[in-house]
VMD Tcl script that builds the backbone (N, CA, C; Angstrom):
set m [mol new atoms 357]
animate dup $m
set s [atomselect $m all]
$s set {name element resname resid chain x y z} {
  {N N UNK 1 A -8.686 5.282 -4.368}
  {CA C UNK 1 A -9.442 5.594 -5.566}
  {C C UNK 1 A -9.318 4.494 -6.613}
  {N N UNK 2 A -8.126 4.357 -6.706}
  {CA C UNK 2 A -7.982 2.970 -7.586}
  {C C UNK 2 A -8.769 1.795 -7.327}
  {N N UNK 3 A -8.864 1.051 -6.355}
  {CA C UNK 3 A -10.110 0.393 -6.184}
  {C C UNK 3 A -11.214 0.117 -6.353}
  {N N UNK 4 A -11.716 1.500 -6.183}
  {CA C UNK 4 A -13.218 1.924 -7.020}
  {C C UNK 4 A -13.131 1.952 -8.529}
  {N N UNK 5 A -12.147 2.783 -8.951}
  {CA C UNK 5 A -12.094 2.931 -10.768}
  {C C UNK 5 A -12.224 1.375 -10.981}
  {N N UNK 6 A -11.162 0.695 -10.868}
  {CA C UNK 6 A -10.948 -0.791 -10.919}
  {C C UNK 6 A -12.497 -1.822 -10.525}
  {N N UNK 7 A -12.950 -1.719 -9.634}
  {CA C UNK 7 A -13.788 -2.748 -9.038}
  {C C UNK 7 A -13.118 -4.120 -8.337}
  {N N UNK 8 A -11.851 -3.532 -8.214}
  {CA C UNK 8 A -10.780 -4.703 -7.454}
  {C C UNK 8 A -9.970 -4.201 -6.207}
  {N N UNK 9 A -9.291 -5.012 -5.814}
  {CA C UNK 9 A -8.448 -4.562 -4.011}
  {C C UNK 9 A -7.153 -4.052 -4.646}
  {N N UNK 10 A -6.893 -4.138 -6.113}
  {CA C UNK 10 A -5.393 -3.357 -6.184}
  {C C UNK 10 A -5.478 -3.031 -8.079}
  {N N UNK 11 A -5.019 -2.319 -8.351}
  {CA C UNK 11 A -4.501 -1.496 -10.138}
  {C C UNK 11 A -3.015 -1.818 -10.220}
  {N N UNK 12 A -2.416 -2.356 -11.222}
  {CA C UNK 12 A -1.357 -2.482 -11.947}
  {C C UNK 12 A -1.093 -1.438 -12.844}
  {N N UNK 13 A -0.138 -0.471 -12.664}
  {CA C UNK 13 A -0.221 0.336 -13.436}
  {C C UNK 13 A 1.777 0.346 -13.599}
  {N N UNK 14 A 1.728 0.947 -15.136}
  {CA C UNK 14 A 2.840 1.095 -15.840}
  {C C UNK 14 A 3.424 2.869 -16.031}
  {N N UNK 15 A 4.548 3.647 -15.936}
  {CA C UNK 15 A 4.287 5.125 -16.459}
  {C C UNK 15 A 5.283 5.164 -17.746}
  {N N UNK 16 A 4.704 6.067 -18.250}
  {CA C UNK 16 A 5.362 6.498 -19.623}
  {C C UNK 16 A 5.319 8.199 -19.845}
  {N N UNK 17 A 6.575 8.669 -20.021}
  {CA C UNK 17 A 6.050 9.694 -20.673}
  {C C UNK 17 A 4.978 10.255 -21.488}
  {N N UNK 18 A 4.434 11.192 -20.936}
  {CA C UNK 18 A 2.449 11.402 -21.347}
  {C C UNK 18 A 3.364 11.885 -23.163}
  {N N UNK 19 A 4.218 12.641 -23.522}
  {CA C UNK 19 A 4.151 12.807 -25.164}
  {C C UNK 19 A 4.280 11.381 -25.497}
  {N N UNK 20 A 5.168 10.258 -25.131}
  {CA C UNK 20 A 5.447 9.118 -26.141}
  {C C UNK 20 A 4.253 8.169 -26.004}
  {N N UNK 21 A 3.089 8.691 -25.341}
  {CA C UNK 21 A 2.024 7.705 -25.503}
  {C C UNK 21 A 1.094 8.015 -26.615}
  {N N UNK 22 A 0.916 7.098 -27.113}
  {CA C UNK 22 A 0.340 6.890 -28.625}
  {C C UNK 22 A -1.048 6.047 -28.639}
  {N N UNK 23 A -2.292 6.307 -29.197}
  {CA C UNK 23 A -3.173 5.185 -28.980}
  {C C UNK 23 A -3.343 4.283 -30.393}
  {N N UNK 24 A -3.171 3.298 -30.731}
  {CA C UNK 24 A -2.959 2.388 -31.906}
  {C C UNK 24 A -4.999 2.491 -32.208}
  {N N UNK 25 A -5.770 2.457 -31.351}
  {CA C UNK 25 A -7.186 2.458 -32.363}
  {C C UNK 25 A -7.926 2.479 -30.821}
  {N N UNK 26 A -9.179 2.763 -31.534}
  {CA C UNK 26 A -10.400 2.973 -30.436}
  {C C UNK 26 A -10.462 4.493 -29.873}
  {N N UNK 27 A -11.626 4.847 -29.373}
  {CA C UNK 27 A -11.994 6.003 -29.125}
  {C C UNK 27 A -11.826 6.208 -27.356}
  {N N UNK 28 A -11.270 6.970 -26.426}
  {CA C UNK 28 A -10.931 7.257 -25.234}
  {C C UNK 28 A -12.416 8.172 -24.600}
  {N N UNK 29 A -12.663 8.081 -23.428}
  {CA C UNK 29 A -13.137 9.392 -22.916}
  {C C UNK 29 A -12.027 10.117 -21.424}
  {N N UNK 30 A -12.018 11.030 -21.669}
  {CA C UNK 30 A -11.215 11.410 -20.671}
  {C C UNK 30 A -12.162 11.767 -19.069}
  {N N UNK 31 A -11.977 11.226 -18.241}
  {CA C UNK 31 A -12.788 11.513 -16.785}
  {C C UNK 31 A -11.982 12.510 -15.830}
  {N N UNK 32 A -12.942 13.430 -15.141}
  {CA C UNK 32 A -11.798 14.223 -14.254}
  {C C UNK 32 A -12.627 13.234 -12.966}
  {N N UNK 33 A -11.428 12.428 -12.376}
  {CA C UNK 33 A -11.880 11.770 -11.556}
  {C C UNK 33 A -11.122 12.235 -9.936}
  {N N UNK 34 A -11.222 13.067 -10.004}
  {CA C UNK 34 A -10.959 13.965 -8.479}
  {C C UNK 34 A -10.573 15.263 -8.716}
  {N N UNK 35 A -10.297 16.222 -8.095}
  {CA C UNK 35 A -9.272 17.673 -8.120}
  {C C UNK 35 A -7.945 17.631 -8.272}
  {N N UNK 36 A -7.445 16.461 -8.306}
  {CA C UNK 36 A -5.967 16.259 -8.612}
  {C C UNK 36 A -5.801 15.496 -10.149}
  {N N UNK 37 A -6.602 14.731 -10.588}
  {CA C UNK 37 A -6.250 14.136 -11.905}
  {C C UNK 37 A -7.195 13.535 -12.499}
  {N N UNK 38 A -6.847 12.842 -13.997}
  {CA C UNK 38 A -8.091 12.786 -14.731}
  {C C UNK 38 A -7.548 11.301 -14.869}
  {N N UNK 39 A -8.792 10.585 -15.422}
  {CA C UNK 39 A -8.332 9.240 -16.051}
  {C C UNK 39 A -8.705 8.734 -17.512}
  {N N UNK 40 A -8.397 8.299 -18.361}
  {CA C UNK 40 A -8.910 8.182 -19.229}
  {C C UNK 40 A -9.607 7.088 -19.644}
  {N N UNK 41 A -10.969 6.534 -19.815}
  {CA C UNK 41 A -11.080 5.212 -20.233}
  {C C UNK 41 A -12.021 4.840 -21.589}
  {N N UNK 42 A -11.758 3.199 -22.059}
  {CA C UNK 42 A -12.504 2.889 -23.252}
  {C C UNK 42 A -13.726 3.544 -23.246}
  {N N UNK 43 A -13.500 3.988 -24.563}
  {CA C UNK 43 A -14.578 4.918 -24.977}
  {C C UNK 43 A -15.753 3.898 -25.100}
  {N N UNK 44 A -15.250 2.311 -25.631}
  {CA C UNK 44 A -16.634 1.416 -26.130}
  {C C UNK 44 A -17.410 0.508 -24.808}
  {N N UNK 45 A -16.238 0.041 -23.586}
  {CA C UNK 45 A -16.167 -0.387 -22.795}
  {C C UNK 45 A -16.234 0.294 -21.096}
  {N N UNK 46 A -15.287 1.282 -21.305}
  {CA C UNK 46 A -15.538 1.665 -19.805}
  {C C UNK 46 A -14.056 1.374 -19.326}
  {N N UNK 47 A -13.341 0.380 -19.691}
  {CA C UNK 47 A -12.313 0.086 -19.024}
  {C C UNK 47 A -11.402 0.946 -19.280}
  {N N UNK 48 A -10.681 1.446 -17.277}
  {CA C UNK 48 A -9.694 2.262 -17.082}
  {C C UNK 48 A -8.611 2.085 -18.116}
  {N N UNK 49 A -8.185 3.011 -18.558}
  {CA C UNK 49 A -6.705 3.102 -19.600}
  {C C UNK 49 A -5.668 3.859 -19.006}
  {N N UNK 50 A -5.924 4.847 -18.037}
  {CA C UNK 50 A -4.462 5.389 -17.736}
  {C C UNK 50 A -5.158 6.568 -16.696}
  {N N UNK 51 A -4.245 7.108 -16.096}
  {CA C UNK 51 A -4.206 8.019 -14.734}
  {C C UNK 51 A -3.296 8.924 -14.522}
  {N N UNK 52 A -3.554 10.193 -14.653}
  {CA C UNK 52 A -2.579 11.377 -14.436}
  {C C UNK 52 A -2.734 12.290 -13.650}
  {N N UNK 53 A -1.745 12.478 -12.845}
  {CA C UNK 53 A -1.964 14.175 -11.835}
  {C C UNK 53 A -1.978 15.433 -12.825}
  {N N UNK 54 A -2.689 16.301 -12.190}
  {CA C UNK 54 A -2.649 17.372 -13.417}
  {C C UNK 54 A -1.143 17.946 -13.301}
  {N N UNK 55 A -0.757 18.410 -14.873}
  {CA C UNK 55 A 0.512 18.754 -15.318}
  {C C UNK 55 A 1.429 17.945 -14.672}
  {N N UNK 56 A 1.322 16.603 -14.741}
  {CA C UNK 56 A 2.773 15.701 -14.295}
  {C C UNK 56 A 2.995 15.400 -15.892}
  {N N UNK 57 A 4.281 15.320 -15.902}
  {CA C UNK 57 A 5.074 14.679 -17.622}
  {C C UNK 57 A 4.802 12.920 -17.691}
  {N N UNK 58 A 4.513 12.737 -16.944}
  {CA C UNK 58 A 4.300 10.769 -16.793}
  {C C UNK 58 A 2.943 10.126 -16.942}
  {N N UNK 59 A 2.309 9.580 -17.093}
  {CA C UNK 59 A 1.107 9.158 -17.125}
  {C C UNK 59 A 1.152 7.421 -17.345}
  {N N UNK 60 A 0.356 7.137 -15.674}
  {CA C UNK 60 A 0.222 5.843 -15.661}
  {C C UNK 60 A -0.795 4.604 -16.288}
  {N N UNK 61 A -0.099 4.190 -16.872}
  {CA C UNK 61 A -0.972 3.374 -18.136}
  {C C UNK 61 A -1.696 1.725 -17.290}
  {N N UNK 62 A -2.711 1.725 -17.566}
  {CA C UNK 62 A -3.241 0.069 -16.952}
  {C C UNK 62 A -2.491 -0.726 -17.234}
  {N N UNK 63 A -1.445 -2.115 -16.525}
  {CA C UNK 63 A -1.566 -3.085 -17.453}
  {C C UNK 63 A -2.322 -4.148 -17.807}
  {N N UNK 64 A -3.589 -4.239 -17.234}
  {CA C UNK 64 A -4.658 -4.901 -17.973}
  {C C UNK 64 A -5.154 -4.530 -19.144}
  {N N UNK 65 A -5.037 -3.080 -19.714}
  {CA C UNK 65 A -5.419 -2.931 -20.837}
  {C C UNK 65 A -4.931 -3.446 -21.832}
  {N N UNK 66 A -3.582 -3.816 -21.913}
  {CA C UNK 66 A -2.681 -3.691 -22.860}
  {C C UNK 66 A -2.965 -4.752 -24.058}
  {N N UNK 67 A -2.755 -5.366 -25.000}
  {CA C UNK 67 A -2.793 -6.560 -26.070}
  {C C UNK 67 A -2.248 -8.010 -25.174}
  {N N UNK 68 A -1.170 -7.491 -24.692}
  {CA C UNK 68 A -0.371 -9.006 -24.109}
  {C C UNK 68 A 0.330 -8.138 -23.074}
  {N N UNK 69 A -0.380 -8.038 -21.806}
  {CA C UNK 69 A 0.239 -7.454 -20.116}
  {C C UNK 69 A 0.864 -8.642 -20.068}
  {N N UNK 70 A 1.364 -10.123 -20.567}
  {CA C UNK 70 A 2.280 -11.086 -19.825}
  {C C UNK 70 A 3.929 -10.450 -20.262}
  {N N UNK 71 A 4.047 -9.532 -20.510}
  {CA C UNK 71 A 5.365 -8.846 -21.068}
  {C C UNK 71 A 5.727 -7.587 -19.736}
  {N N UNK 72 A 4.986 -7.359 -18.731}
  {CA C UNK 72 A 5.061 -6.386 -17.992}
  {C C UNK 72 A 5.639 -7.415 -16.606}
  {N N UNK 73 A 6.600 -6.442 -16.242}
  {CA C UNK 73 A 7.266 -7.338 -14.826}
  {C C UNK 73 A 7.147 -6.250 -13.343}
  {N N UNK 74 A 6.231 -6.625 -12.436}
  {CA C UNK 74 A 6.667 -5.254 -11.503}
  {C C UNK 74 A 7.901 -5.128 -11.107}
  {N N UNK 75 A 8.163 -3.649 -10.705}
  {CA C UNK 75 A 9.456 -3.562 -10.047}
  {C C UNK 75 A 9.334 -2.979 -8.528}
  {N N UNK 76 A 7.876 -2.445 -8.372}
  {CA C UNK 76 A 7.535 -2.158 -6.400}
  {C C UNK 76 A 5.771 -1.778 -6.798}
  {N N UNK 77 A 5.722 -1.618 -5.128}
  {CA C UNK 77 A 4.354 -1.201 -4.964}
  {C C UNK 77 A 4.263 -0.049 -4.653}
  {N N UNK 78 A 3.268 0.783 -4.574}
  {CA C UNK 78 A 2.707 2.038 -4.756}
  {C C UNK 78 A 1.522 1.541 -3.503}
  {N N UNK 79 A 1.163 2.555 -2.930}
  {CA C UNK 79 A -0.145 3.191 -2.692}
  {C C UNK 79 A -0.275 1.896 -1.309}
  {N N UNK 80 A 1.140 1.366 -0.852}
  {CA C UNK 80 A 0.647 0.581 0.527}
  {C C UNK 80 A 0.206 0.756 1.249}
  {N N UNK 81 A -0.352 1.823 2.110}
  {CA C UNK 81 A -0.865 2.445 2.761}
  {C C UNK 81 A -2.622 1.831 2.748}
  {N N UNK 82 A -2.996 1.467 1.705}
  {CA C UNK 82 A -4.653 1.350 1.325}
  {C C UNK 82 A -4.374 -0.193 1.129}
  {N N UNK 83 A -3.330 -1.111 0.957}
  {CA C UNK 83 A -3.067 -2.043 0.900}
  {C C UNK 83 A -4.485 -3.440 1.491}
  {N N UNK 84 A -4.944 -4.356 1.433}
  {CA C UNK 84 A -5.660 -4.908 1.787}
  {C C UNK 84 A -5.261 -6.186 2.257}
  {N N UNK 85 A -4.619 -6.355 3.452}
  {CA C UNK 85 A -3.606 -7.616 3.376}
  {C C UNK 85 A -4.185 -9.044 3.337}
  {N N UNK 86 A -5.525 -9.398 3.946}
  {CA C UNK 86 A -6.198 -10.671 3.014}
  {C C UNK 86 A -5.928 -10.570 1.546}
  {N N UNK 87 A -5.486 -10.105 0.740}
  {CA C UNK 87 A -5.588 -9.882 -0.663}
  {C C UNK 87 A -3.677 -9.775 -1.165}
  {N N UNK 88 A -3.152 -9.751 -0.057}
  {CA C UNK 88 A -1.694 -8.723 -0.432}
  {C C UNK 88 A -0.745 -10.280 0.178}
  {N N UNK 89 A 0.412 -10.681 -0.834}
  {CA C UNK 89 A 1.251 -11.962 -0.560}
  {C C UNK 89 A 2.556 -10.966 -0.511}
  {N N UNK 90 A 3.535 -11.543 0.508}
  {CA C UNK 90 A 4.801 -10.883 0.484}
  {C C UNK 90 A 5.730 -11.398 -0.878}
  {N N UNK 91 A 6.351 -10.275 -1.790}
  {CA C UNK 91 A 6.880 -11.017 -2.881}
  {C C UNK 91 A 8.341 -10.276 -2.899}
  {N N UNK 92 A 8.946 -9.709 -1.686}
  {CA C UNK 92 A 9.925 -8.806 -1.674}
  {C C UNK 92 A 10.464 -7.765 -2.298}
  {N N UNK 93 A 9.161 -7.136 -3.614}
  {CA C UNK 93 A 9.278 -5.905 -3.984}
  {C C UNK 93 A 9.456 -4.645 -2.980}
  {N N UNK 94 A 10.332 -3.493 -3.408}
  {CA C UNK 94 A 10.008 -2.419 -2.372}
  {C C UNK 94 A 8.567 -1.823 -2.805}
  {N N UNK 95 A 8.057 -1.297 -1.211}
  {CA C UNK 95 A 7.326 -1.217 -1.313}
  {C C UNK 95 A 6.994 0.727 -0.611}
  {N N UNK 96 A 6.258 1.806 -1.476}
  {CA C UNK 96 A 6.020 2.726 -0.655}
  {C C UNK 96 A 3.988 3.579 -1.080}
  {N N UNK 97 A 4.238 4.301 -0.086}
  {CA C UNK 97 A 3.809 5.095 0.276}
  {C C UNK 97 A 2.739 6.304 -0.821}
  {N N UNK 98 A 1.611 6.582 -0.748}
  {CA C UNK 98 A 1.831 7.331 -2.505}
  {C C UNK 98 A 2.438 8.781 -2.233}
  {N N UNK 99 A 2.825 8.988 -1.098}
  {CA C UNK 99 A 3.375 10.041 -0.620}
  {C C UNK 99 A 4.961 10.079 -1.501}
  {N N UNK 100 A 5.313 9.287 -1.233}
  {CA C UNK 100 A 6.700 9.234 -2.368}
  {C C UNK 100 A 7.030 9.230 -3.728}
  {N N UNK 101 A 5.356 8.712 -4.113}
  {CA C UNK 101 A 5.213 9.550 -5.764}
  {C C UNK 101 A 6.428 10.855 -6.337}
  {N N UNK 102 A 6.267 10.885 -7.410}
  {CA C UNK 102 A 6.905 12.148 -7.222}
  {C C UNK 102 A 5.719 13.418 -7.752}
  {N N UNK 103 A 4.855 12.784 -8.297}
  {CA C UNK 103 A 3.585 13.658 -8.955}
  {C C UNK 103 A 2.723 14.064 -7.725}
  {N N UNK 104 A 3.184 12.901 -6.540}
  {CA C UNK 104 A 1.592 13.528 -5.703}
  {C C UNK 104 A 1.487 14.461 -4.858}
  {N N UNK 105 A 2.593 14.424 -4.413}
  {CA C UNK 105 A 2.930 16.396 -3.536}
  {C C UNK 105 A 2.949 17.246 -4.494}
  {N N UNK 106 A 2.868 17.262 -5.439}
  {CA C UNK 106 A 2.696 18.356 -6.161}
  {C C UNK 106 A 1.695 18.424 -6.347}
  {N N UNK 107 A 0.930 17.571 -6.883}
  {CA C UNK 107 A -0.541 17.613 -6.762}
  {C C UNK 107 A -1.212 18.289 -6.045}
  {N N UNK 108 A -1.512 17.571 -4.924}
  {CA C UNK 108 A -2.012 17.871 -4.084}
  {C C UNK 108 A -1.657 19.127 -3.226}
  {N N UNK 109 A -0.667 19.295 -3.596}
  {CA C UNK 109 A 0.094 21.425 -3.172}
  {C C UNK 109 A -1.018 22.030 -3.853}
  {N N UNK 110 A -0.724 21.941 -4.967}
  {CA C UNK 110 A -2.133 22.345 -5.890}
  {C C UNK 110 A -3.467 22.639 -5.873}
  {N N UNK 111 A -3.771 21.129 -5.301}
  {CA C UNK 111 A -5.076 21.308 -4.925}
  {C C UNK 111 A -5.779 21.565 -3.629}
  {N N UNK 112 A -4.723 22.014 -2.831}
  {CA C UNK 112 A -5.097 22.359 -1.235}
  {C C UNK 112 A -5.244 21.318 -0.395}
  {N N UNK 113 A -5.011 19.843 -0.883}
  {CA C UNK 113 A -5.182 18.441 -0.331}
  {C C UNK 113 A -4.475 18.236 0.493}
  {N N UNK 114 A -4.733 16.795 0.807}
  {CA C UNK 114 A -3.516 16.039 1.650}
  {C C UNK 114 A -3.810 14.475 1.217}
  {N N UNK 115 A -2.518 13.924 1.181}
  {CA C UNK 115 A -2.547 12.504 0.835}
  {C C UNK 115 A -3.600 11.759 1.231}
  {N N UNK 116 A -4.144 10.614 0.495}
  {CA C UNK 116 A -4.989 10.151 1.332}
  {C C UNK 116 A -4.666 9.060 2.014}
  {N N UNK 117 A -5.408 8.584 2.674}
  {CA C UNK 117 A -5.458 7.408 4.055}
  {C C UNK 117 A -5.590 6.331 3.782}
  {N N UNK 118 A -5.026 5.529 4.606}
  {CA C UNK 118 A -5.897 3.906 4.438}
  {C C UNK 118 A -7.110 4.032 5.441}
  {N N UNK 119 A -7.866 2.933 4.972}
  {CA C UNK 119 A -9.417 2.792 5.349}
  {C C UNK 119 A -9.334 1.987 6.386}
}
mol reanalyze $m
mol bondsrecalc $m
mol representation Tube
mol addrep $m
């Protein structure tokens, strides 16, 4: 799904507790972009701002959105499974599964789902 929201082969995303997130200016629209979670993006632009399973306490923030993303360092990958390896360099982060989320089995308990696949 990220791919599509994005228009790219991978999303950088950051989590924060959904209360300590704060928006400094600009107007949001919130999208329900599947049965499991919503996303929120620029209200003026379009561009993705953040991604949540319903009722998870965390909410993953873009870091392309940010003022200055050169302050963000990864620490692993997410969502290898959909991975695109023409596109993907080994950089010895760990790397998993979105099954190991901790939001997405719950989720998807929820919503009668099942993880999704690589293509």
């Amino acid at each position: 799904m990220c791919p599509r929201a994005f228009g790219n082969v991978s999303a950088a995303f950051f989590d924060v507790a959904a209360a300590d997130l704060a928006w400094a200016r600009g107007a949001q629209e919130l999208l329900r972009s599947s049965a499991l979670a919503q996303r929120r993006l620029c209200g003026e632009r379009g561009t993705p701002l953040t991604f949540r399973y319903d009722g998870a306490a965390r909410i993953d923030r873009s870091v392309a959105s940010l003022d200055d993303a050169r302050v963000m360092r990864p620490a692993f990958r997410l969502c290898v499974e959909s991975r695109r390896p023409a596109f993907s360099a080994p950089d010895g982060l760990p790397a998993h599964a979105i099954e190991e989320s901790p939001d997405c089995p719950r989720s998807l308990a929820g919503a009668g789902g099942a993880a999704p696949r690589a293509r």
